[in-house]
C-alpha positions in Angstrom: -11.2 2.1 10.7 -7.5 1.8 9.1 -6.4 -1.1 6.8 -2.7 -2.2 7.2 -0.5 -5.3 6.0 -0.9 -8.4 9.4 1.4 -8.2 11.9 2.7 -11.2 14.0 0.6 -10.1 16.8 -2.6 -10.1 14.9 -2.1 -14.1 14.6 -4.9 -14.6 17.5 -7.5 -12.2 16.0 -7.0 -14.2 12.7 -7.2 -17.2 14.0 -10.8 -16.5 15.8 -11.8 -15.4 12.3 -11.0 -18.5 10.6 -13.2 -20.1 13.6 -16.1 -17.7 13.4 -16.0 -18.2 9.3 -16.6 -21.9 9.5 -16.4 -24.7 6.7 -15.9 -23.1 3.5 -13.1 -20.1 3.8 -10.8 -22.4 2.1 -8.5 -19.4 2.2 -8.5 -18.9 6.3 -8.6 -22.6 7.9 -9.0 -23.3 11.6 -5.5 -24.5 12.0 -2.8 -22.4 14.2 -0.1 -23.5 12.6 -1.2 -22.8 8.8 -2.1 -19.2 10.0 1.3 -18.5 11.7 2.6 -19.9 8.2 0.2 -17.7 6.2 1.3 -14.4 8.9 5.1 -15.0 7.8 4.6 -15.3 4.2 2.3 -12.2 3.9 4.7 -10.0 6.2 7.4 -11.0 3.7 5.6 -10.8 0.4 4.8 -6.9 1.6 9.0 -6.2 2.0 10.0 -7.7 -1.1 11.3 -5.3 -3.9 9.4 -7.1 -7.4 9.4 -6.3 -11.0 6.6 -9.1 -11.7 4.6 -11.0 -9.4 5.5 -14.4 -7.3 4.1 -16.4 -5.0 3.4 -13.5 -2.4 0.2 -13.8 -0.4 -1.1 -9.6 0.4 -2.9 -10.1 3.6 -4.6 -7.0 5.0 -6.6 -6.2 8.7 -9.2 -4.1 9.4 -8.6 -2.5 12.6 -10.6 -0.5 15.1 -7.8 2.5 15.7 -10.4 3.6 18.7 -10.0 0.2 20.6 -7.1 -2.1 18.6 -9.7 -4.8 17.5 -9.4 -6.5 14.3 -12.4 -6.4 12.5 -12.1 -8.6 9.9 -9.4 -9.2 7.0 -8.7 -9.2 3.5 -6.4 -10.4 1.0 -4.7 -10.7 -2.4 -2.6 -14.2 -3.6 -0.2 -12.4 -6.6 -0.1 -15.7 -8.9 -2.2 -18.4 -7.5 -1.5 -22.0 -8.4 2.5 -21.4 -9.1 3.3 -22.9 -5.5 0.4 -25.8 -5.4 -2.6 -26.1 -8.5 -5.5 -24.1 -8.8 -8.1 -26.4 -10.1 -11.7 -26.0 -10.6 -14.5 -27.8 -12.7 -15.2 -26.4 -16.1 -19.2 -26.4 -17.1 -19.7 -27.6 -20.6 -22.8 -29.0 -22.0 -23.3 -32.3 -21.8 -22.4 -34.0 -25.9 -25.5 -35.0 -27.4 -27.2 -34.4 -24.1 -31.1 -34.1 -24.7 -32.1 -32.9 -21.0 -29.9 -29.9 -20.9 -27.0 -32.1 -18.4 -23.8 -30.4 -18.0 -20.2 -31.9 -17.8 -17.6 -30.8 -15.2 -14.2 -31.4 -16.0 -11.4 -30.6 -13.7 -8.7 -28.4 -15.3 -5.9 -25.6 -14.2 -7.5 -22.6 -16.5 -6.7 -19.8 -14.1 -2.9 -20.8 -13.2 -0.8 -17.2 -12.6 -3.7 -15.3 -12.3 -3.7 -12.7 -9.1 -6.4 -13.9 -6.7 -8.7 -11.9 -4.3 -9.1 -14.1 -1.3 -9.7 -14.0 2.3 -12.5 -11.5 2.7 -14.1 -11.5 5.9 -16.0 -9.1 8.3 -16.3 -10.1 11.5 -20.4 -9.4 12.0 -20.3 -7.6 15.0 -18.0 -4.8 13.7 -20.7 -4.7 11.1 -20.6 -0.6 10.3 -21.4 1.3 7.2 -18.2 1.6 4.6 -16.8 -1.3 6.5 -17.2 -4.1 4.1 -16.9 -1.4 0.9 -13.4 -0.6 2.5 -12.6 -4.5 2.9 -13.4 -5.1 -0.8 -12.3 -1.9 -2.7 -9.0 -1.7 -0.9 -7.1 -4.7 -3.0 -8.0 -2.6 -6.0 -6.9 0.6 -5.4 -3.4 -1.4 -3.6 -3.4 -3.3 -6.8 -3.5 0.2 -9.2 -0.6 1.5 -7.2 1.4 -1.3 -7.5 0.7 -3.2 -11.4 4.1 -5.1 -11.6 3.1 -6.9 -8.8 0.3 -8.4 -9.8 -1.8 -10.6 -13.3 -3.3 -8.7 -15.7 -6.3 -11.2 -15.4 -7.7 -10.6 -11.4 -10.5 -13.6 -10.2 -12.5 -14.6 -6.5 -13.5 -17.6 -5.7 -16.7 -17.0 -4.2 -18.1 -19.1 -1.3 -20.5 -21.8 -2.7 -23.9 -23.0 -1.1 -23.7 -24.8 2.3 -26.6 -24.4 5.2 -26.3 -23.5 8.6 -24.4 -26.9 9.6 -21.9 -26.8 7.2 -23.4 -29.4 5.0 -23.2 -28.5 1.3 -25.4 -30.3 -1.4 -23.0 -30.4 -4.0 -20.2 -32.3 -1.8 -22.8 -34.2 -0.2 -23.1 -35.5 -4.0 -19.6 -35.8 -4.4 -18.7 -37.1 -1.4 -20.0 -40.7 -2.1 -17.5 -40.9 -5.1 -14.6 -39.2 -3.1 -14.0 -41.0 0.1 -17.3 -40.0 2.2 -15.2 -37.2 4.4 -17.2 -34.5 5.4 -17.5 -30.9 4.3 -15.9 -29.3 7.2 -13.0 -31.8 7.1 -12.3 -31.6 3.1 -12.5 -28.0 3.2 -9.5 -27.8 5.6 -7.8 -30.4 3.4 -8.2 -28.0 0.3 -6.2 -25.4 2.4 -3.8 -27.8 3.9 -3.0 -30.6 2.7 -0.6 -31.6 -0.6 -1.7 -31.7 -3.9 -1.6 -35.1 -4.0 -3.7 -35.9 -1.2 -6.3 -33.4 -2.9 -5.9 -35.5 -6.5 -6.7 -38.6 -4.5 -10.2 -37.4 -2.9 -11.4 -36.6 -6.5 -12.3 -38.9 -9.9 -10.1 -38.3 -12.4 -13.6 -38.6 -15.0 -15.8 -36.0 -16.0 -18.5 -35.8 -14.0 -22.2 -35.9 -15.6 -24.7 -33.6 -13.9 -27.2 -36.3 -15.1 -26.1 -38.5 -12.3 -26.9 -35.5 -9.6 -30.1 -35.0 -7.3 -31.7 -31.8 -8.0 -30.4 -29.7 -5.0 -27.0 -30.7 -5.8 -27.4 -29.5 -9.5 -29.1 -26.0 -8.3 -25.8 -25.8 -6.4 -23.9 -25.0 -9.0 -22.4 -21.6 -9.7 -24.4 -20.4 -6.9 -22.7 -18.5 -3.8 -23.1 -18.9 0.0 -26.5 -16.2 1.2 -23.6 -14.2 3.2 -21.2 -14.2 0.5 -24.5 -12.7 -2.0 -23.4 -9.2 -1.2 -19.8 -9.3 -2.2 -20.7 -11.0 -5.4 -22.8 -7.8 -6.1 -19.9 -5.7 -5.2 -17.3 -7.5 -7.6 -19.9 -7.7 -10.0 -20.1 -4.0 -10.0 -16.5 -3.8 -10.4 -17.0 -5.6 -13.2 -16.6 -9.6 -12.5 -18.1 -11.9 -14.7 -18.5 -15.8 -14.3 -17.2 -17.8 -17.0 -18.3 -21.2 -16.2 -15.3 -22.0 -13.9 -16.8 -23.6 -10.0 -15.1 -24.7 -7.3 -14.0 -28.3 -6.1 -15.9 -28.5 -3.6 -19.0 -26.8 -2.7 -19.6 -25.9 -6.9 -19.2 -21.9 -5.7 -18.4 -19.6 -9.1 -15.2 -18.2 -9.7 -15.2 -14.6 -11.2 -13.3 -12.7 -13.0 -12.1 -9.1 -14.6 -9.0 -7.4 -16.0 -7.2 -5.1 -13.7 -6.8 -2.5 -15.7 -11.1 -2.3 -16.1 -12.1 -3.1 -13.1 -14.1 0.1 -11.6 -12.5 1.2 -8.3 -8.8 0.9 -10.5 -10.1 3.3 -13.3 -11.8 5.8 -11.3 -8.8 5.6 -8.5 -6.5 8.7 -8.3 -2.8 9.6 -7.7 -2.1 13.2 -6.8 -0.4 14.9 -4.2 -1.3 16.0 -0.6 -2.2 19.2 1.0 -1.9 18.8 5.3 -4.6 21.4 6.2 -5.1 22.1 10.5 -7.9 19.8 12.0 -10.0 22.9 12.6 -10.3 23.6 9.0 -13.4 22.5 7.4 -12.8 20.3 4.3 -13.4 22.9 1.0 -16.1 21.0 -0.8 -18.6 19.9 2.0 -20.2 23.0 1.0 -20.1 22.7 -2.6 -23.7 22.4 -4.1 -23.3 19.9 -6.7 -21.2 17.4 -3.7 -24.0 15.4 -2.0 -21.4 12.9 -1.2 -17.4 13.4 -0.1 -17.1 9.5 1.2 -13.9 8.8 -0.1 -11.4 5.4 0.4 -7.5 7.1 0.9 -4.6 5.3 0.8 -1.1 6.1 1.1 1.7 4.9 -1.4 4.0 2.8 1.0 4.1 -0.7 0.1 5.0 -2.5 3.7 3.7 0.4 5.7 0.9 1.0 3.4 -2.7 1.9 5.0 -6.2 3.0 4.0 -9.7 4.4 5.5 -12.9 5.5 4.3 -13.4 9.2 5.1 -15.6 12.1 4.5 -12.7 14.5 5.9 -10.6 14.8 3.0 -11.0 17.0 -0.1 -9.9 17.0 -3.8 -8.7 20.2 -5.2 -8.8 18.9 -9.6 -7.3 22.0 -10.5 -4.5 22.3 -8.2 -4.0 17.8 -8.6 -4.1 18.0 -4.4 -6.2 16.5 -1.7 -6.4 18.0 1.1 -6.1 16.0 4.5 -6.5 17.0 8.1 -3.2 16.6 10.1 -4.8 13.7 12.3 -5.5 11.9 9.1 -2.2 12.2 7.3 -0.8 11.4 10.4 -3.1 8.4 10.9 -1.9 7.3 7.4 1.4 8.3 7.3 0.8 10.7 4.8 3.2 13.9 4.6 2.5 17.5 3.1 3.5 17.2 -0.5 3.8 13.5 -0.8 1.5 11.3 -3.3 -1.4 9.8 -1.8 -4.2 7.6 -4.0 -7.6 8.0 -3.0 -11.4 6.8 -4.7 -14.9 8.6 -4.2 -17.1 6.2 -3.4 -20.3 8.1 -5.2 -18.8 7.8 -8.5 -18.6 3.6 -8.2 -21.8 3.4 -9.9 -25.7 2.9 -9.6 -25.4 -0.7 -9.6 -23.1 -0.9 -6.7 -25.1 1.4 -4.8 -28.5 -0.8 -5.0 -26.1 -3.5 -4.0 -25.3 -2.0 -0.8 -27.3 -2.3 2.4 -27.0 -2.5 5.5 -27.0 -6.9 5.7 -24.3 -6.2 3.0 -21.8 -5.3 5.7 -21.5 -9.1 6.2 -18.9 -10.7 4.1 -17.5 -14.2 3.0 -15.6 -15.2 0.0 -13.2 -18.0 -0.6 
């Protein structure tokens, strides 16, 4: 499995993911044209030379190096809402409420902030490390690259909708906002102008007092497929602050870059090119139950990652050593820099996140 920036040519794949996804990955909408938009703007955001970030959209593939398939994609927006608002519903208590009622009031709290978006794995490429790859890769990209991106990192996390797309919050809403349905405003939310989205909403507070009971559980709670990549951002250390989406109520998290896990345990050093035949140093090492290890190289444009267990860290020489097949794979060179994280130092509580149904992930 290799992680690289999209390519023109990947345009089909993504556009069967943002099918197989369905109503709710605001970020990946079932529209041709908006993806071959999306494929430009991410293939130029990944050549430009920055000093702070822009309006650049990161998107990243997960590829099958064995057969060429995409298995499912990833993604990081540098300053969401610059280009077109970022608005979500702020929970407050309810003034002088007695029976506990909330008030939602729209607002623009998390305008400039860098955005994680557009996490999907396609479910059946399902295979262990595949979804940790998918999720932990924007982090160690964002460490190696700071000036591109907010201080303050969030996800919009995929709200609750069943099997049909219907989703008890909007069904609620819905009646006060032009009766469309969820599949239909969802692609509006990733289409269509500002405007048009002011229009479908009330400009008032809304009272949860006013709500049936399945819309109000709703509320701050994710998708069941997008469960396990809340655990893993909440591992990393993403916390909801009471900020849900327009739509579908779904939280928004968030974490400073600089504390997030897989940043602070993430390391720069340089590269030792050993032959394929050599066996990797600390495989035999007593106290190393674990080498699984996410690589990456430096390269911005050209940049690309795996999860491997080939690889070995030398912390007295600064090095990690690399079979030639992988350096080659990741256009790594003998002596160059290369950033890589172990993926048994993440944390117990990531670790009883993980299982096998965790491989299967949605977010916004």
């Amino acid at each position: 499995m290799i992680i690289r920036p999209i390519q023109h040519n990947d345009l089909q794949a993504l556009h069967e993911i943002a099918r197989e996804s369905g109503p709710g990955f605001t970020s990946l909408v079932d529209d041709r044209d908006y993806l071959e938009k999306k494929v430009r703007h991410a293939i130029d955001s990944f050549q430009r030379e920055l000093h702070r970030p822009g309006d650049e959209h990161y998107l990243f593939v997960l590829e099958d190096e064995a057969t060429g398939d995409i298995m499912g994609t990833t993604g990081i927006e540098a300053s969401a809402g610059d280009d077109r608002p970022l608005c979500h519903f702020r929970r407050e208590a309810e003034p002088a409420s007695r029976s506990g009622s909330e008030r939602l009031t729209r607002c623009t709290h998390y305008t400039g902030c860098t955005e994680i978006c557009s996490l999907y794995l396609r479910p059946r490429y399902r295979r262990a490390n595949a979804g940790k790859l998918l999720s932990k890769v924007r982090f160690l990209f964002m460490a190696q690259n700071p000036h591109r991106f907010s201080a303050t990192i969030i996800a919009e996390m995929r709200g609750v909708s069943d099997a049909s797309g219907q989703s008890p919050f909007w069904n609620w809403l819905k009646t006060r906002s032009g009766h469309l349905d969820f599949a239909t405003v969802t692609r509006l939310a990733g289409t269509a102008t500002p405007e048009m989205l002011d229009a479908l909403l009330p400009a008032e507070p809304l009272s949860t007092a006013t709500m049936p009971t399945e819309a109000i559980r709703a509320i701050g709670q994710v998708h069941e497929q997008t469960r396990p990549a809340l655990k893993m951002l909440e591992a990393e250390g993403f916390r909801h602050r009471g900020f849900v989406d327009l739509f579908d109520a779904g939280p928004t998290v968030e974490a400073k870059l600089n504390e997030i896990t897989s940043s602070r345990h993430s390391t720069r050093c340089r590269v030792q090119i050993i032959d394929d035949s050599m066996p990797a140093i600390t495989r035999n090492h007593p106290g190393n139950r674990d080498n699984v290890m996410l690589i990456a190289n430096t390269a911005v444009s050209d940049f690309r990652a795996t999860v491997t267990t080939a690889a070995a860290w030398l912390p007295h020489h600064n090095l990690l050593s690399v079979p030639e097949s992988l350096a080659r794979q990741l256009g790594l060179s003998d002596g160059g820099m290369t950033c890589f994280l172990p993926l048994a130092t993440t944390g117990k509580a990531e670790a009883n996140a993980h299982t096998n149904s965790s491989e299967v992930l949605y977010a916004h």
